[in-house]
N, C-alpha and C positions, 0 to 999 in steps of 0.2 A: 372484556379483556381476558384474552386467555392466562390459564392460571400456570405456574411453572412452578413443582417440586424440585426440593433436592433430589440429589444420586442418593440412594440406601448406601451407605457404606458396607463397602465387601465383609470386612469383618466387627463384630459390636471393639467397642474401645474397652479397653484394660480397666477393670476396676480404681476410680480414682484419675483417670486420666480424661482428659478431653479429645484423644485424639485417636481414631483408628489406625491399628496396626496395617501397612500397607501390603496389599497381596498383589502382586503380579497379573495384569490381563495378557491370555494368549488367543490374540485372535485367530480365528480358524477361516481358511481356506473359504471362497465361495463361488461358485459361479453362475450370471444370471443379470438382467438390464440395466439394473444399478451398477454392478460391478465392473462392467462395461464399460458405461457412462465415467467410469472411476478412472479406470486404465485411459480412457482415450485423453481424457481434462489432465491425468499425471502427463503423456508424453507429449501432449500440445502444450501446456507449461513451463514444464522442464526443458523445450523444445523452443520454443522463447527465450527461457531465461540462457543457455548456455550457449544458442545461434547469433542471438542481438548482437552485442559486443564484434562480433566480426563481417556484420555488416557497413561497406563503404557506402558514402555520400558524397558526392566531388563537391566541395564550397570555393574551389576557385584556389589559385596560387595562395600558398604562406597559413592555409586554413586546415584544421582538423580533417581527415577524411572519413573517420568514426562517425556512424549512423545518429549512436546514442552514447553522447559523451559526456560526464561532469567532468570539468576542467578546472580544478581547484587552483593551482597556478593561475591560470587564467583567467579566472573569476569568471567563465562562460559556463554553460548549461545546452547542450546541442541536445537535438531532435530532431531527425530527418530535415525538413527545412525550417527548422522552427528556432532560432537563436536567440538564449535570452539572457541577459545582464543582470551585473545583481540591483538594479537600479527595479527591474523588473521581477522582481521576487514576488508579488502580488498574483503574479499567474500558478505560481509553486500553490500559495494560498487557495486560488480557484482550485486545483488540483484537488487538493484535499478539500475542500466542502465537496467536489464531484462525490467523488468516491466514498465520502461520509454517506453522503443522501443517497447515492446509487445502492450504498449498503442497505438505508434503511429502507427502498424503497424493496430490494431484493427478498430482503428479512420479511417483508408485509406480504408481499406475492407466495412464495414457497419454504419459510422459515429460514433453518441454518444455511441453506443452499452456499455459500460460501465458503460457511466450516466445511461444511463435508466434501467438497469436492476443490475448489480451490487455493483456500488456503496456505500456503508457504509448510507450518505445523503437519497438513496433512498429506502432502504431495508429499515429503520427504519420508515422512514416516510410514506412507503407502510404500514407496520406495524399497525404505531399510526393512519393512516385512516381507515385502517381498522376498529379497537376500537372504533375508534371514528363514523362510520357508525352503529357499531352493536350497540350504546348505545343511537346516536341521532338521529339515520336516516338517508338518504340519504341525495340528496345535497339541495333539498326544506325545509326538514325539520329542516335539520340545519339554512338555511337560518332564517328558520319562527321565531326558537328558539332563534337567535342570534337577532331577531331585537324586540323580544319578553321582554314585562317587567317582570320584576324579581319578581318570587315568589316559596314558595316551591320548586311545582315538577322541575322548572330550576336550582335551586339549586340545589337540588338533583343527575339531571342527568349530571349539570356541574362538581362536586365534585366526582361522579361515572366514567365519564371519566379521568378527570385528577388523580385520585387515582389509576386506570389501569396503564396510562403512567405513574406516577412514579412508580409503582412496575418492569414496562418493563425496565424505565432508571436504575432501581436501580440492576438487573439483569445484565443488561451490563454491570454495571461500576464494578459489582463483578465479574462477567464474566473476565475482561480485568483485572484485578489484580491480578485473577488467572495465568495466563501467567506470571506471576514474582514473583511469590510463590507455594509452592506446596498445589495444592486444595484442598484435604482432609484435611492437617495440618490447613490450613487458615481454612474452616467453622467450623472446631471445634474451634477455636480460637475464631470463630466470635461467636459463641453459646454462650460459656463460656463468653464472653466478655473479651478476652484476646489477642483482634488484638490489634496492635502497631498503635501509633496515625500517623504514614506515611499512612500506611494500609487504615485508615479510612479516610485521607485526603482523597486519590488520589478515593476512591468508593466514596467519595463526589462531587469530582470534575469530574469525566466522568458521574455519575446522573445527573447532574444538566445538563452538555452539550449535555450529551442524551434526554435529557426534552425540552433544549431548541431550541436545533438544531429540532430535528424532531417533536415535538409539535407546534412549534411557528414560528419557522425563515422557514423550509420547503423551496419551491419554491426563498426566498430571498439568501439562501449559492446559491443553482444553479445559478443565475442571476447574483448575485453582489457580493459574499465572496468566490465563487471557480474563480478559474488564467484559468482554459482550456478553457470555452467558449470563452474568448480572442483570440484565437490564434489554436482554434482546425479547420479551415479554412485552414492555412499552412499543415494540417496533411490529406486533403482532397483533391478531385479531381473531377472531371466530368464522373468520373466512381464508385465514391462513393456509397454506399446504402446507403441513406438516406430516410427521411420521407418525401415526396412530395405531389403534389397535382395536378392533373391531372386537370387543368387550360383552358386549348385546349377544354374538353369534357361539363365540371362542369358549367363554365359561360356562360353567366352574369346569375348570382344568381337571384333567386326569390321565393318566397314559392308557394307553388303548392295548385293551386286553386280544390276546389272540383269539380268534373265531368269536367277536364280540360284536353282531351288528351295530347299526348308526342307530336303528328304529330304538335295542335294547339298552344303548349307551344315553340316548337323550331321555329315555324313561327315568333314567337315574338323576336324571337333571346333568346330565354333562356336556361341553360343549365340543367347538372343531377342536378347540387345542389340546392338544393331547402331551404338554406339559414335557417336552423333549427338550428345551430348553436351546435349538439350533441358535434361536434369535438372538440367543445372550452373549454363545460360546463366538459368534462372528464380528460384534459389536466391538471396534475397537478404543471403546472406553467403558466399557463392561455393563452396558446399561440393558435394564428388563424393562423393555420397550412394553411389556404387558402393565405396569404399573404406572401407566400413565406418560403425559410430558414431562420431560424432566431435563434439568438446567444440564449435566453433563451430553444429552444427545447430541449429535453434533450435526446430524440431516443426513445421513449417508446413505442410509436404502439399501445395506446390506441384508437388514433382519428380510425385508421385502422379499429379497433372493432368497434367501435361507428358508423361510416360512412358507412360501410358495412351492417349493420342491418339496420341501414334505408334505404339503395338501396335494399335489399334483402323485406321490406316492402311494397315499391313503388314500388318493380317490376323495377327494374334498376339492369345493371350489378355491379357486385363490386367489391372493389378498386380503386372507384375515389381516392380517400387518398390510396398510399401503401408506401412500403420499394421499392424506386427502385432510379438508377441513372439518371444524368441530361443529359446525353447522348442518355439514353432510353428514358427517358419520350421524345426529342427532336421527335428517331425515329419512338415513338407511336403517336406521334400529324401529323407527316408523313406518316403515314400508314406502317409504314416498321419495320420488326421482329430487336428488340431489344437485343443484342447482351452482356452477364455482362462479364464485362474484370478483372478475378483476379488477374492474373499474368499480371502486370506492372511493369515499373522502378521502383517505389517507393516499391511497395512491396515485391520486390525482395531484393532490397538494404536494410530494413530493416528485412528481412527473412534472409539473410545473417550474419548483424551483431548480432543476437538470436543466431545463431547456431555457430558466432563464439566465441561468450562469455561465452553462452552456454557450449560448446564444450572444452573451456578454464576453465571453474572451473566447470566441471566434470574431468577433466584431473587431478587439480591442488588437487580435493579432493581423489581422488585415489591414488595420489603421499604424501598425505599430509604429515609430518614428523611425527615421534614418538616423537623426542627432536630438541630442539632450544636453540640456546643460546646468551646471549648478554653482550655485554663487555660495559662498561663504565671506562675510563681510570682517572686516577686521574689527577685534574688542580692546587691543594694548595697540596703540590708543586709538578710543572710541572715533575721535577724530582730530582733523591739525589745521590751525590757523596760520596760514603762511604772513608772511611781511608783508604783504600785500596788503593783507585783509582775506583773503579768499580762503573759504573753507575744503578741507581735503579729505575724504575719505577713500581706504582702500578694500579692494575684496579680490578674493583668489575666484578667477574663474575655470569649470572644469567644461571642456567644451568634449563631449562623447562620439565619437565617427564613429558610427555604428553600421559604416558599409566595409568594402575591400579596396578602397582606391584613395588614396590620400586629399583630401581635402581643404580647401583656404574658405575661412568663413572672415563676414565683416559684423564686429561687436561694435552697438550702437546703445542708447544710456536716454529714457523718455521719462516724462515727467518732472524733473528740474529742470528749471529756464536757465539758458549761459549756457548749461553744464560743458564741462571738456574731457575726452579722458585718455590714458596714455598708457602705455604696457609700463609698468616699472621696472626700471634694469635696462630700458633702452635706447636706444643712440639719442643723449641729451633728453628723454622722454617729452617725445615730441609731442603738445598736446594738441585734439583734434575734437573732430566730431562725430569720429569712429575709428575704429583702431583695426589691422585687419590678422587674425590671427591662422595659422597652421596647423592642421590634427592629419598623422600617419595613419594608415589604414588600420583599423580594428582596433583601437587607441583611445586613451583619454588625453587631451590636451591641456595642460596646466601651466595657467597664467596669472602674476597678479598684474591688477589692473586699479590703478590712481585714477580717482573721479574729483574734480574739481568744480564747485560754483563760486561766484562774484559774492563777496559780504552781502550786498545790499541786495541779490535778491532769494535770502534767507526769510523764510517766513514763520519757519517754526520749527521748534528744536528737533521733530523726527518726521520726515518729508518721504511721504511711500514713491517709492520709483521702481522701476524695472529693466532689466535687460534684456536684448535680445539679440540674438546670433540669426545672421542668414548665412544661406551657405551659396558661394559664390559657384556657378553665375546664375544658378536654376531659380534662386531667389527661395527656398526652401525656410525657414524660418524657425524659430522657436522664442519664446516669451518663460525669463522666470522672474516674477516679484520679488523687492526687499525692501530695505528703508536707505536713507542717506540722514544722517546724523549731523547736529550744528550747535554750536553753543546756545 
């Protein structure tokens, strides 16, 4: 099991205190395959998330035309063609196991691979550095600016960047609204000034989180407000790819003197790394990638970029710093061809539970039903003895049309002998041997429904029975259990 250190704290804690004083990370500018990699997964993301919402899906007269829609109103949930009830919430559930195990399987293949490149935390916060590069400078000049006293032009260019990021946060948070409203309808609304004060809350409330998450907290969610670095160890192994540091080649560190050959610098016992510290100053959670793995990293492959430019400077191979496992690097301080092992136990086992769940609600949505139905039986009172003799129970039936075209279905009542049953409420309530009910397209149909047997053929005080709906004339059916109660 691979082992996982803390982050060194930037500064020792105050005498007496438990807690290090917080210092600012300013990541520094980089460029190079990871960085790349960084930039292309921000604008396909971002690119996703702020396109979706305006993509149409025609579902047919009277229906949503939004791609990806939560319909809180509506108690719907759209997805390209994928419509689903709250009756079907169970797929939401599939959902998340997906992307749980997908995580963990991801984590076991190439470590943080998530953290560091697609992340929500990291995508924005790539973002807001950016802006924040193009308007202060790189990582010196913000320093200078930040320990700089206040006048004008700091105003200025402080007030310049944070007026970016809120436009960016405020983008988001109408971004993400959009997904629970239809987009076109909402920004006219929002023109006119005719959003609802929900509306306006909740674009208040992801701004301000968008502001403060990736403006401010940054590098603090990754370290100390996200649960995975805890425990993303368990989801790793010695065949991991991870961010390492070629330790065997690198040490012992020292800065490299001018006119100091390689032959007269390893006499000394020195190694490539020449203790410049690029790897640290680009790290944006301030991690010294040379001190091992450690719970703040987050997988990004900037130090990669960063370290290889200067080996490629000094005329040094590169890749002291790479993506490799602890196995490999073992067999590269060995001399010996390094071997990446994908297919393991772990990966298998969760490769498996993906494609079985997988596998299970693609099944389940290809089978899904057209109609559902649900019985709720009446408890005040449990049941009623007419003058007759004959026993009476009632139950509310909700019949679900879960197409676009309005539908008559016939409810039918099996397993008690005699039985009769009747809509309540309706002309004389006529009793029969099935009763035929009406659901409006995209609708729940709500009816109670009086079920009657003969005294004498009561056999025992809770008699399991069922109902079932067909839907007229395709014969479509559906089946739900309950009991019928008797003295």
């Amino acid at each position: 099991m691979m082992s996982v250190t803390s982050t060194e704290p930037q500064t020792a804690p105050r005498k007496g205190s438990l807690y290090a004083k917080y210092s600012k990370i300013y990541p520094k500018s980089v460029a190079g395959t990871f960085r790349r990699l960084k930039w292309l997964a921000l604008v396909i993301l971002l690119g996703i998330y702020y396109v979706t919402p305006w993509i149409r899906w025609d579902r047919g007269p009277g229906a949503p035309d939004q791609a990806v829609l939560v319909d809180l109103p509506g108690r719907r949930l759209y997805f390209f063609f994928i419509e689903l009830w709250p009756q079907q919430v169970y797929y939401l559930t599939g959902t998340l196991i997906l992307g749980a195990v997908g995580l963990f399987l991801a984590t076991a293949l190439a470590g943080r691979v998530w953290c560091g490149y697609a992340c929500p935390q990291t995508v924005w916060s790539d973002l807001y550095l950016w802006v924040e590069r193009r308007i202060e400078g790189d990582r010196g000049d913000r320093i200078r600016l930040d320990h700089a006293p206040w006048s004008l032009a700091k105003l200025w260019t402080k007030a310049a960047k944070h007026s970016a990021w809120l436009l960016i946060a405020l983008a988001t948070g109408g971004a993400w609204v959009f997904y629970f409203n239809d987009a076109p309808t909402l920004v006219r609304d929002l023109v006119h000034f005719n959003a609802s004060s929900n509306v306006l809350l909740f674009i208040g409330l992801f701004t301000g989180t968008t502001y403060l998450l990736a403006g401010f907290a940054r590098e603090q969610v990754c370290i100390y407000m996200c649960p995975w670095p805890r425990f993303q160890a368990a989801m790793q192994d010695e065949e991991s790819l991870v961010v390492t540091y070629e330790d065997w080649r690198g040490e012992g560190r020292a800065h490299l003197k001018r006119a100091q050959s390689w032959e007269e610098r390893r006499a000394q016992g020195n190694g490539d790394c020449i203790d410049c510290a690029a790897c640290v100053h680009v790290c944006p959670t301030g991690v010294d990638i040379r001190n091992g793995p450690q719970m703040a990293c987050i997988g990004c492959g900037l130090c990669v970029d960063a370290c290889n430019d200067v080996m490629a400077k000094i005329g040094r191979p590169g890749d002291l710093i790479r993506f490799d496992s602890l196995n490999a690097q073992v067999a590269r301080a060995n001399g010996t061809t390094p071997k990446f092992k994908p297919i393991r136990p772990r990966t298998i086992i969760y490769t498996l539970i993906l494609t079985v769940i997988g596998g299970l609600m693609a099944i389940g949505l290809v089978l899904k039903p057209k109609v559902d139905v649900n019985i709720l039986r009446d408890r005040a009172p449990l049941f009623v003895t007419l003058a007759n003799g004959d026993i009476q129970n009632a139950y509310t039936v909700k019949v679900l049309n879960m197409t676009r075209a309005a539908q008559d279905y016939r409810l039918t009542v099996t397993g008690l002998p005699g039985a009769t049953l009747a809509l309540a409420g309706g002309e004389g309530e006529a009793f029969g041997q099935a009763v035929d009910v009406h659901a409006d397209p995209d609708s729940v149909a709500t009816h109670r429904v009086l079920v009657r047997i003969p005294r004498d053929a009561v056999r025992q005080t809770s008699t399991p029975t069922a109902f079932t709906v067909t839907r007229q004339p395709d014969g479509l059916a559906v089946r739900h259990d309950t009991i019928f109660l008797a003295p």
